[in-house]
N, C-alpha and C positions, 0 to 999 in steps of 0.2 A: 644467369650472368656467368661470364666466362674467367675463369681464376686467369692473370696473366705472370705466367713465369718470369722473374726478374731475375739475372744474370750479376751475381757480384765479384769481379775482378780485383778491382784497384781495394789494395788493405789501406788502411786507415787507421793511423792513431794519436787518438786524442786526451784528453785527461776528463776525467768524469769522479762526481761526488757519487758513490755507491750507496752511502745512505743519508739520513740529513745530518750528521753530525763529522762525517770521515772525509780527512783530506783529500784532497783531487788528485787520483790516480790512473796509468795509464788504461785506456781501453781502446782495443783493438775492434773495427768491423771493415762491412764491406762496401764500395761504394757501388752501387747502381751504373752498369754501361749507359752508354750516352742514346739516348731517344732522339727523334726527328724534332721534338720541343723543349730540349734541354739545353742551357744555359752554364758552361761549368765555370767556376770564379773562385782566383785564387786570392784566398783571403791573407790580408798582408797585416793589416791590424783589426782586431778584434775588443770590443769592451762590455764591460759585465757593471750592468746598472742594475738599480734598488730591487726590482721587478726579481733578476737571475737570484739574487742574495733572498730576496724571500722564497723563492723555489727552491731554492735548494737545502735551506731550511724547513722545510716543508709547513710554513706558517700559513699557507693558505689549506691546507687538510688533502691536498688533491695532485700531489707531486709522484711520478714514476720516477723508479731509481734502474740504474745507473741514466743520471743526467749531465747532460754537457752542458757548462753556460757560456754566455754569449749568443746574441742574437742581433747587435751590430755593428756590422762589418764594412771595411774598407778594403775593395779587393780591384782585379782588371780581371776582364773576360779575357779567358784563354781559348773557348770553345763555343761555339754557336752550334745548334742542330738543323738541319735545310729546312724545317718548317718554321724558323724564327725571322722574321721581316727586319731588316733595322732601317731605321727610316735618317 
């Protein structure tokens, strides 16, 4: 299997729990260029349910740090990639 080099351009920064107990601080990365099946969305509102709060308290035994919560989003596509259909 072929490793495929991924290209991170656009910085990013968001706030992330670094361990389970420390406030949400800023963290920097990279985003991924855009692929032929990429979708980019910009997220306008964002909410953090019972799920994110148990993660990042790490009450379930199995949480990687630095985490970012939220995982649903109210956003508008900005970018489609030529291999995405909209019908």
């Amino acid at each position: 299997m072929a490793l495929v080099h991924e290209v991170y351009h656009e910085k990013i920064i968001d706030y992330a729990a670094y361990n389970h107990n420390s406030p949400l601080l800023p963290l920097s990365f990279g985003r991924r260029d855009p692929t032929p099946t990429y979708v980019r969305i910009e997220i306008l509102f964002c909410g953090v349910c019972h799920s994110d709060i148990r993660q990042v308290r790490n009450e379930w035994g199995s949480s990687v740090f630095p985490i970012v919560l939220g995982h649903e989003i109210v956003g508008k596509v900005t970018q489609v990639g030529s291999a995405i259909f909209l019908c």
